[in-house]
NUZANU-551282 format. One record per residue (C-alpha): residue number from 1; x, y, z. Coordinates in steps of 0.25 Angstrom, whole numbers, padded with zeros to 4 digits. Layout:
<rs>
r pos=NUM	c1=X	c2=Y	c3=Z .
...
</rs>
This chain:
<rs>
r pos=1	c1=-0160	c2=-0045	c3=0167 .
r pos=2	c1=-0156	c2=-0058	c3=0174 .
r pos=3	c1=-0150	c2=-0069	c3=0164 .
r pos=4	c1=-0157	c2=-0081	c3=0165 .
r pos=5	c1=-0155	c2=-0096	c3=0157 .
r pos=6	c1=-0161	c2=-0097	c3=0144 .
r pos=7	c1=-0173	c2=-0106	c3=0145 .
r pos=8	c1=-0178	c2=-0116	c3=0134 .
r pos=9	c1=-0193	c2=-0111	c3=0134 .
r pos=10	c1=-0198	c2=-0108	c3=0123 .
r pos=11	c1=-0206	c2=-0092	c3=0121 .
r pos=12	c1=-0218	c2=-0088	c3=0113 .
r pos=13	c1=-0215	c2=-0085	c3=0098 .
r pos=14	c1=-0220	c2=-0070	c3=0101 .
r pos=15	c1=-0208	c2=-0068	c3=0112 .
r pos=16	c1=-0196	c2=-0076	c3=0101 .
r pos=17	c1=-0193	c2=-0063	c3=0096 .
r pos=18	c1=-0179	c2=-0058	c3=0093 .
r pos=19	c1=-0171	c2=-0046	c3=0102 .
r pos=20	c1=-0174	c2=-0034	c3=0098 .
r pos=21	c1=-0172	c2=-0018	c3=0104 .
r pos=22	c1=-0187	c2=-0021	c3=0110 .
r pos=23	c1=-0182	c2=-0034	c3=0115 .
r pos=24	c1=-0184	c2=-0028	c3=0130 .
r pos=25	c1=-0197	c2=-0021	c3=0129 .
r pos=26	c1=-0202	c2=-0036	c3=0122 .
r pos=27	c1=-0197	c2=-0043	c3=0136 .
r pos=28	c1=-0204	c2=-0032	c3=0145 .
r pos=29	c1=-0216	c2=-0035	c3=0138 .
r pos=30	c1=-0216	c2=-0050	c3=0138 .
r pos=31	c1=-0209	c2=-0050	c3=0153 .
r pos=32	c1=-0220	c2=-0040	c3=0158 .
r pos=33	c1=-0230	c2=-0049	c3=0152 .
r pos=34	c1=-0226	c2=-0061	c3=0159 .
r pos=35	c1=-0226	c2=-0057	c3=0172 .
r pos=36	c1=-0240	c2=-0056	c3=0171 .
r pos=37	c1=-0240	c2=-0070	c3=0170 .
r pos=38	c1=-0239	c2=-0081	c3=0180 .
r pos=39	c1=-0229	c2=-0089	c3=0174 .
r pos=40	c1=-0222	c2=-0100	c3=0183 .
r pos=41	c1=-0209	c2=-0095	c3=0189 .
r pos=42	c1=-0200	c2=-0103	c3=0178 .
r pos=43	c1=-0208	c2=-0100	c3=0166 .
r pos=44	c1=-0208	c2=-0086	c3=0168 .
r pos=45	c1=-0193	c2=-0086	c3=0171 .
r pos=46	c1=-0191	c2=-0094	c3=0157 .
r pos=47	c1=-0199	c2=-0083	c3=0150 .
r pos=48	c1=-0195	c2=-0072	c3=0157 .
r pos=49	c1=-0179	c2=-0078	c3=0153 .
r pos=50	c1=-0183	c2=-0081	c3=0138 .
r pos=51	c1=-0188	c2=-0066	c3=0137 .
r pos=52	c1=-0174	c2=-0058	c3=0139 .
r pos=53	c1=-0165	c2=-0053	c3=0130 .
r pos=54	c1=-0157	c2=-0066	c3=0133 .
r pos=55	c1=-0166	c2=-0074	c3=0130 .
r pos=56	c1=-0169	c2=-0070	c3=0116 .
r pos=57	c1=-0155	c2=-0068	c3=0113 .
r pos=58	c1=-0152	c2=-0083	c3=0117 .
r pos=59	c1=-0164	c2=-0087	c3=0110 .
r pos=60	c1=-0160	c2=-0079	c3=0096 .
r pos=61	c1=-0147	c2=-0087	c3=0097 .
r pos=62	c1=-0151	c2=-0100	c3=0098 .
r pos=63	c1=-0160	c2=-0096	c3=0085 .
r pos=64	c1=-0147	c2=-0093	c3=0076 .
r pos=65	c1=-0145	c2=-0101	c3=0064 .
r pos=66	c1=-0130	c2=-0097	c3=0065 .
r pos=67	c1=-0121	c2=-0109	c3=0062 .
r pos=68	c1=-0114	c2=-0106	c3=0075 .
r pos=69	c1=-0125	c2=-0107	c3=0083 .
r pos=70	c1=-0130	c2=-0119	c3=0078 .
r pos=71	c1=-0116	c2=-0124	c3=0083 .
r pos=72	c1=-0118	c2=-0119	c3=0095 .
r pos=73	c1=-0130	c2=-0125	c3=0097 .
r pos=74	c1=-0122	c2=-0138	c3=0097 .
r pos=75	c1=-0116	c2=-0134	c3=0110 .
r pos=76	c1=-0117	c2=-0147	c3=0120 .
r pos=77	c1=-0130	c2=-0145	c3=0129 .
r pos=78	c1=-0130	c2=-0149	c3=0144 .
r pos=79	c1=-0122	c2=-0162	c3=0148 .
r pos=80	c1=-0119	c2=-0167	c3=0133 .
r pos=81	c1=-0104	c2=-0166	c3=0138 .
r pos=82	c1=-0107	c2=-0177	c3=0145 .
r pos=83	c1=-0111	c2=-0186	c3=0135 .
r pos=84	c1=-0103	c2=-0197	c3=0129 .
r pos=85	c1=-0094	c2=-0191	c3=0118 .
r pos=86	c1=-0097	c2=-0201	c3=0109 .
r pos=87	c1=-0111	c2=-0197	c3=0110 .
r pos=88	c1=-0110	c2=-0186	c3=0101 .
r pos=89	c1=-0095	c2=-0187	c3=0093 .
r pos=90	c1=-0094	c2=-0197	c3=0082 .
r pos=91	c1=-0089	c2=-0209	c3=0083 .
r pos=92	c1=-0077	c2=-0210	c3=0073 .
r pos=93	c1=-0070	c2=-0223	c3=0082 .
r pos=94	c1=-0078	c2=-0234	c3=0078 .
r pos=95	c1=-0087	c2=-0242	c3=0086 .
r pos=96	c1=-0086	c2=-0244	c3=0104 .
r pos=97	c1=-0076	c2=-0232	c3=0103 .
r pos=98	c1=-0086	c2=-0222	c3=0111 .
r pos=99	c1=-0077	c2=-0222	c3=0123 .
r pos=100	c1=-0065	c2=-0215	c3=0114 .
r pos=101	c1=-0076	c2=-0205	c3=0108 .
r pos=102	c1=-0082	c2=-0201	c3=0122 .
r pos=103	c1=-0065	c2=-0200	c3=0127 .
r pos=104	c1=-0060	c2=-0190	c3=0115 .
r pos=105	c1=-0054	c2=-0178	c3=0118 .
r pos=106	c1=-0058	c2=-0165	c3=0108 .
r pos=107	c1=-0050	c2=-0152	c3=0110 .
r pos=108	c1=-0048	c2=-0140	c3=0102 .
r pos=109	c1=-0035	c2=-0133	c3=0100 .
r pos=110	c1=-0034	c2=-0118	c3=0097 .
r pos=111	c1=-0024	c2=-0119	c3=0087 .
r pos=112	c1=-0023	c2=-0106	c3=0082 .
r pos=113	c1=-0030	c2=-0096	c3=0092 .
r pos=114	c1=-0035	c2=-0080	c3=0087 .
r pos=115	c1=-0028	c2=-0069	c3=0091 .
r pos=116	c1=-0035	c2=-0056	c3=0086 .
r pos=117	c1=-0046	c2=-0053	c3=0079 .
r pos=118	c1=-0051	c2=-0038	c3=0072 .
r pos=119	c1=-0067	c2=-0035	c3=0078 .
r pos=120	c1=-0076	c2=-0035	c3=0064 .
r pos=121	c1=-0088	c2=-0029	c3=0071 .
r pos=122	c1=-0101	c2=-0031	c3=0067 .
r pos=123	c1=-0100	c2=-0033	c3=0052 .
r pos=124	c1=-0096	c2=-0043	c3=0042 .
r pos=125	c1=-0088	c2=-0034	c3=0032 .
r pos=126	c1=-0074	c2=-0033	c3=0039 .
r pos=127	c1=-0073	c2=-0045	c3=0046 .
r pos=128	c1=-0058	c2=-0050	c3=0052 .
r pos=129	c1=-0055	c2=-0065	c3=0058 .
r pos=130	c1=-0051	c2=-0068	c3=0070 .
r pos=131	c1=-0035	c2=-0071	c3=0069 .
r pos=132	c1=-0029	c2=-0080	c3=0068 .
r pos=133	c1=-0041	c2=-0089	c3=0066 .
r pos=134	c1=-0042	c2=-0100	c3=0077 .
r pos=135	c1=-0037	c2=-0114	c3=0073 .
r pos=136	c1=-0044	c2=-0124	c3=0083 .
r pos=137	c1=-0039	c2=-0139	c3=0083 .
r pos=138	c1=-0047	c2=-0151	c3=0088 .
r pos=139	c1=-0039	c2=-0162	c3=0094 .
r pos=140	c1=-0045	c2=-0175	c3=0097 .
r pos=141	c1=-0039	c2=-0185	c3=0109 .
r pos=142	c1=-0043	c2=-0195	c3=0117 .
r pos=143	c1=-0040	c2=-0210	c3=0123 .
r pos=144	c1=-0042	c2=-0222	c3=0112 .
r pos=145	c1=-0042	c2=-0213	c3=0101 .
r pos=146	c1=-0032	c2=-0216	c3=0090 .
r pos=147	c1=-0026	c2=-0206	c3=0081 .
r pos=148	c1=-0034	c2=-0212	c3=0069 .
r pos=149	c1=-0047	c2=-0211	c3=0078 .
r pos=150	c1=-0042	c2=-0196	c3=0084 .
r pos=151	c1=-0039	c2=-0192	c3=0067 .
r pos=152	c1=-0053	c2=-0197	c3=0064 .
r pos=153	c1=-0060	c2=-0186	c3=0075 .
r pos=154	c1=-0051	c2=-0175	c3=0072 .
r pos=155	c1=-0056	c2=-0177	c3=0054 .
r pos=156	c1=-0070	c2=-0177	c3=0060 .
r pos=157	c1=-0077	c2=-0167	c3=0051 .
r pos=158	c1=-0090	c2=-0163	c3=0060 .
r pos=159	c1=-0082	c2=-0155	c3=0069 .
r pos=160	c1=-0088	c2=-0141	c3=0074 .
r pos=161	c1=-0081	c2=-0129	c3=0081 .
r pos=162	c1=-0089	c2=-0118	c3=0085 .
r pos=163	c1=-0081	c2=-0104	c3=0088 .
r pos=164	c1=-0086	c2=-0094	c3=0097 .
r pos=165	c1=-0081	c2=-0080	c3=0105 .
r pos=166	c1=-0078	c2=-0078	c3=0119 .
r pos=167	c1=-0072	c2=-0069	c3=0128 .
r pos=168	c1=-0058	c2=-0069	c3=0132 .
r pos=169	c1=-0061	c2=-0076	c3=0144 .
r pos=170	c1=-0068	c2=-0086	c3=0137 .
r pos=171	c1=-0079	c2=-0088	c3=0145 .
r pos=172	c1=-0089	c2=-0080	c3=0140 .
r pos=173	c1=-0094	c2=-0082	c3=0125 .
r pos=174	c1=-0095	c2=-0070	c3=0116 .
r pos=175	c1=-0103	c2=-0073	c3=0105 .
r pos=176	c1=-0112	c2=-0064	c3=0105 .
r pos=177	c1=-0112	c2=-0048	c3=0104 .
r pos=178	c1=-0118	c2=-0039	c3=0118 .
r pos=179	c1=-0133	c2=-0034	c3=0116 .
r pos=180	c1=-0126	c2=-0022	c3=0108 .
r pos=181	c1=-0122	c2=-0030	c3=0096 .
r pos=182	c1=-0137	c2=-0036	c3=0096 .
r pos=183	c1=-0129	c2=-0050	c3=0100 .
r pos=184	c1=-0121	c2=-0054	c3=0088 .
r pos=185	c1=-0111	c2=-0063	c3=0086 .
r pos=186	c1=-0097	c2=-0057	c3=0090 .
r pos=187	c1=-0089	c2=-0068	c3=0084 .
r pos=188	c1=-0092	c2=-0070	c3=0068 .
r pos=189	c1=-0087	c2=-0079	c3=0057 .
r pos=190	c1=-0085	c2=-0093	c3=0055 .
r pos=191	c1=-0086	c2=-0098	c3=0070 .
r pos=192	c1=-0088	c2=-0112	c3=0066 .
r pos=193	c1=-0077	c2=-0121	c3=0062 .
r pos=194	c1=-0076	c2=-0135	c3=0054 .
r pos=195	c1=-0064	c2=-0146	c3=0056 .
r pos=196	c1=-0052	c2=-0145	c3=0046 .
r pos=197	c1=-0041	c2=-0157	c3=0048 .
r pos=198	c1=-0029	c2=-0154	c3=0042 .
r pos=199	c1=-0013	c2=-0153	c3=0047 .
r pos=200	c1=-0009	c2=-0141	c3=0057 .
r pos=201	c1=0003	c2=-0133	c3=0054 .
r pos=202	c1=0012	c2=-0147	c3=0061 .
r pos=203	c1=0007	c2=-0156	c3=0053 .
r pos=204	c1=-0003	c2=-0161	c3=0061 .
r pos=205	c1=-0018	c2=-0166	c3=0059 .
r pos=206	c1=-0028	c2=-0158	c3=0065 .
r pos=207	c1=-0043	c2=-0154	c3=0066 .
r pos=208	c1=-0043	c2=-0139	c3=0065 .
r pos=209	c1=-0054	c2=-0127	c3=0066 .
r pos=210	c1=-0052	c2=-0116	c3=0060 .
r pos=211	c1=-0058	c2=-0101	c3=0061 .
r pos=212	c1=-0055	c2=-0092	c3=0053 .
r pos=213	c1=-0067	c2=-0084	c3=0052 .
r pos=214	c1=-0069	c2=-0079	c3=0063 .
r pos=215	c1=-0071	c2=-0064	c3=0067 .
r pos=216	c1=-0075	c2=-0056	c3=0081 .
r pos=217	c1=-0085	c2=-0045	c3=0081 .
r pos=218	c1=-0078	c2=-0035	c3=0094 .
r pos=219	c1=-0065	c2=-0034	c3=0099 .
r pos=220	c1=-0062	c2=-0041	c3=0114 .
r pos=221	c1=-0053	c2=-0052	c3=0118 .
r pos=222	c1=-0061	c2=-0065	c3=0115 .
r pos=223	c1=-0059	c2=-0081	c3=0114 .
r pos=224	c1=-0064	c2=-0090	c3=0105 .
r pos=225	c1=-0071	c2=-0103	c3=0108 .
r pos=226	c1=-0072	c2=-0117	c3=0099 .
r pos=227	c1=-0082	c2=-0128	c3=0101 .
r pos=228	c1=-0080	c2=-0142	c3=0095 .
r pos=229	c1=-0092	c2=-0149	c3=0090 .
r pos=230	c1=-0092	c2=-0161	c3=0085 .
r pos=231	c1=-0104	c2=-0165	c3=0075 .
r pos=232	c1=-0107	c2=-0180	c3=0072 .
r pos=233	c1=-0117	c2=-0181	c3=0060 .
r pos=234	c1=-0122	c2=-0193	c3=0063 .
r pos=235	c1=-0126	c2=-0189	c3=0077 .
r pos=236	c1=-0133	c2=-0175	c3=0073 .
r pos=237	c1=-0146	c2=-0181	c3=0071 .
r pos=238	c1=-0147	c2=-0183	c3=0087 .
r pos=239	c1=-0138	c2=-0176	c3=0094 .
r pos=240	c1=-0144	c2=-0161	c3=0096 .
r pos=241	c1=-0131	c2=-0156	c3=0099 .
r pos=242	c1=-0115	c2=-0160	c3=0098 .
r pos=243	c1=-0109	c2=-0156	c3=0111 .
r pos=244	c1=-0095	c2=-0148	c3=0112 .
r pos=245	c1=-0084	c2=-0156	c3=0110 .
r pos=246	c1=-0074	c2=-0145	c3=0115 .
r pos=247	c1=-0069	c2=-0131	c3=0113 .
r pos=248	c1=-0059	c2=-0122	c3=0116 .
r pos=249	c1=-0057	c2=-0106	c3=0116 .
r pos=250	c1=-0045	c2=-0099	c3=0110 .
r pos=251	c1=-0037	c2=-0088	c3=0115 .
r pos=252	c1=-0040	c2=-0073	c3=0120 .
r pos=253	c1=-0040	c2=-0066	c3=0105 .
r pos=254	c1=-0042	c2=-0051	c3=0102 .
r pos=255	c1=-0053	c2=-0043	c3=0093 .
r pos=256	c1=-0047	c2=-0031	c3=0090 .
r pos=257	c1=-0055	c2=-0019	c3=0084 .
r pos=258	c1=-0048	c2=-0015	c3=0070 .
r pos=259	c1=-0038	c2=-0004	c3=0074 .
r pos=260	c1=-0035	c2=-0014	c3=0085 .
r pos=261	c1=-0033	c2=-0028	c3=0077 .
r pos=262	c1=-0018	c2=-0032	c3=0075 .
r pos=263	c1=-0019	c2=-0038	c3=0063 .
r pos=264	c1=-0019	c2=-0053	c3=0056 .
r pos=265	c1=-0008	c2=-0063	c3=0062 .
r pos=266	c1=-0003	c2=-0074	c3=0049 .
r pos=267	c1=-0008	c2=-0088	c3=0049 .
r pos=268	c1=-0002	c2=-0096	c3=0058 .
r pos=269	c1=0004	c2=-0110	c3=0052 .
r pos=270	c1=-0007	c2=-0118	c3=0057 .
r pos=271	c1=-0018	c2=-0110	c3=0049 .
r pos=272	c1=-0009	c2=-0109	c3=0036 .
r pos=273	c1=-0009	c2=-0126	c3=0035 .
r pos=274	c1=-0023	c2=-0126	c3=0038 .
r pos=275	c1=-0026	c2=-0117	c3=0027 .
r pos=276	c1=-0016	c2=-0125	c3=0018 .
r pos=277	c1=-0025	c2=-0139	c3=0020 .
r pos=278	c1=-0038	c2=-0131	c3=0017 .
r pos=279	c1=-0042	c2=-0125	c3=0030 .
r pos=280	c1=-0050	c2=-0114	c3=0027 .
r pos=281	c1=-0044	c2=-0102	c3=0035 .
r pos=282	c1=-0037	c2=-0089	c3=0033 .
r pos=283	c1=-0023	c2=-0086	c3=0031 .
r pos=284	c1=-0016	c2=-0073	c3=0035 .
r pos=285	c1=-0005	c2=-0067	c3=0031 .
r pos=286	c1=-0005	c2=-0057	c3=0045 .
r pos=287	c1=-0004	c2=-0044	c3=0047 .
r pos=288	c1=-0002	c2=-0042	c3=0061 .
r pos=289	c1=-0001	c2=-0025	c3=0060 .
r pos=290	c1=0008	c2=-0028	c3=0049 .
r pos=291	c1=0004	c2=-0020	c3=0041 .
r pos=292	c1=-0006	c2=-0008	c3=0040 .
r pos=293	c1=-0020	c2=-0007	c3=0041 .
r pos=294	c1=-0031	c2=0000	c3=0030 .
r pos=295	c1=-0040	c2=0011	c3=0033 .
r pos=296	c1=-0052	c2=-0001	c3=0035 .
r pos=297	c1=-0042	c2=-0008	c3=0048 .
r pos=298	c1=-0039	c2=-0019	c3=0040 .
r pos=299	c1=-0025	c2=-0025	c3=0039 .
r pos=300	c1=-0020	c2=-0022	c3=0022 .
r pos=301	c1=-0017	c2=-0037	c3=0020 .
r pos=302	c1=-0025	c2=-0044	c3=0031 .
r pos=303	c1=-0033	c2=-0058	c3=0024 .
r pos=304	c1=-0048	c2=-0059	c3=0021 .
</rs>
């Protein structure tokens, strides 16, 4: 069946009905019903489109309550790249200093990029972390901007970074299971991430993401990608939505099944000074096939 664009029109409460295994008997009757009907040429188009399998799949999505998804819902809608930046970040310059707001320059930095992770299937008992856990650093430029001024964005406490899967060429996102595994999320855990400012493993200031939490469902080559949001209280009353600042992917990493998985690698420096400051993420110790592994495929000393 042909794929077509998801419409905005709204169906009757008796066709909202979740997918189930009688999904496609459901749209043989309600199509065969229609075209009894002379609807105008676009309209039946629209109806026609909002009664596949796409459709409702699409549609029980955008109903999710999941934290994730409400961040992704804050996805920049058409041309709201190409308003002012000052429209929508907080002004933490003072007064006439829109220009140097609209001219800042935000990056993320994959400071510490996943290697390899161990596929946890479908249930929550034995779940394993990706490794080692990805670090994402933002760094703030721009003309006229002091380093007082570039300090004050950087400690800014609203920042938002969202974390999804994609394939290893990175073009095409993976969210979401095939029709076999009823659609659920391939990606699990934490895949939100909050600001922490503390000093790298140089001494230096930084404005750090940290994820820690994060585990894949099937082996495969993937990538990860980070989305910066950046959320100004003042402004949430009338801005429907705070457009994507910027994002970044990480490097290829491999899911490996659990006769496959080489094991833990330590914590790097960087992840060791982060946790000293009260960064909350897990050290390891490593065990990179080390040592030998239980009747249950887990590694004797490997961290919980």
């Amino acid at each position: 069946m042909a794929r077509h664009k998801t419409s905005d029109i709204m169906l009757p409460a008796a066709w909202r009905i979740p997918w189930d295994r009688q999904l496609d008997q459901h749209m043989a009757r309600v199509i065969k019903a229609m075209a009894k009907i002379n609807f105008a040429s676009n309209m039946h188009k629209n109806l026609f489109m909002f009664t596949t399998r796409e459709g409702l799949l699409h549609r029980n999505r955008m109903l999710s309550s999941s934290t994730t998804q409400e961040l992704q819902s804050t996805q920049p809608i058409a041309h709201a790249t190409q308003k002012p930046r000052s429209s929508y970040v907080p002004n933490l310059l003072g007064p006439d200093r829109e220009r140097n707001i609209d001219t800042m320059i935000f990056s993320l930095e994959v400071r510490q990029q996943p290697r390899a992770a161990r596929a946890c299937g479908f249930g929550d008992r034995d779940r394993r972390v990706i490794d080692p856990p990805p670090i994402v650093q933002l760094r703030i430029d721009g003309p006229g901007l002091s380093e007082e001024e570039r300090r004050a964005y950087l400690r800014y406490q609203n920042y938002v970074i969202n974390c999804s899967i994609w394939d290893e060429s990175g073009t095409r996102d993976a969210s979401y299971m095939p029709d076999e595994y009823n659609h659920q999320r391939r990606l699990m855990g934490s895949l939100v991430g909050t600001p922490f400012v503390g000093d790298d493993d140089r001494n230096q200031e930084g404005c750090f993401f940290c994820f820690s939490d994060l585990s894949c469902r099937t082996p495969g080559a993937f990538r990860l990608k980070f989305t910066l949001i950046m959320i100004d209280p003042a402004r949430a009353s009338i801005l429907r939505h705070f457009p994507t600042l910027t994002e970044i992917k990480t490097d290829i990493f491999q899911v490996y099944s659990a006769k496959e998985f080489p094991g833990m690698v330590a914590s790097s420096s960087l992840a060791k000074k982060l946790k000293e400051q009260g960064c909350i993420i897990s050290i390891k110790k490593g065990n990179e096939r080390a040592r030998p592994r239980g009747a249950d495929g887990r590694f004797d000393d490997e961290d919980d």
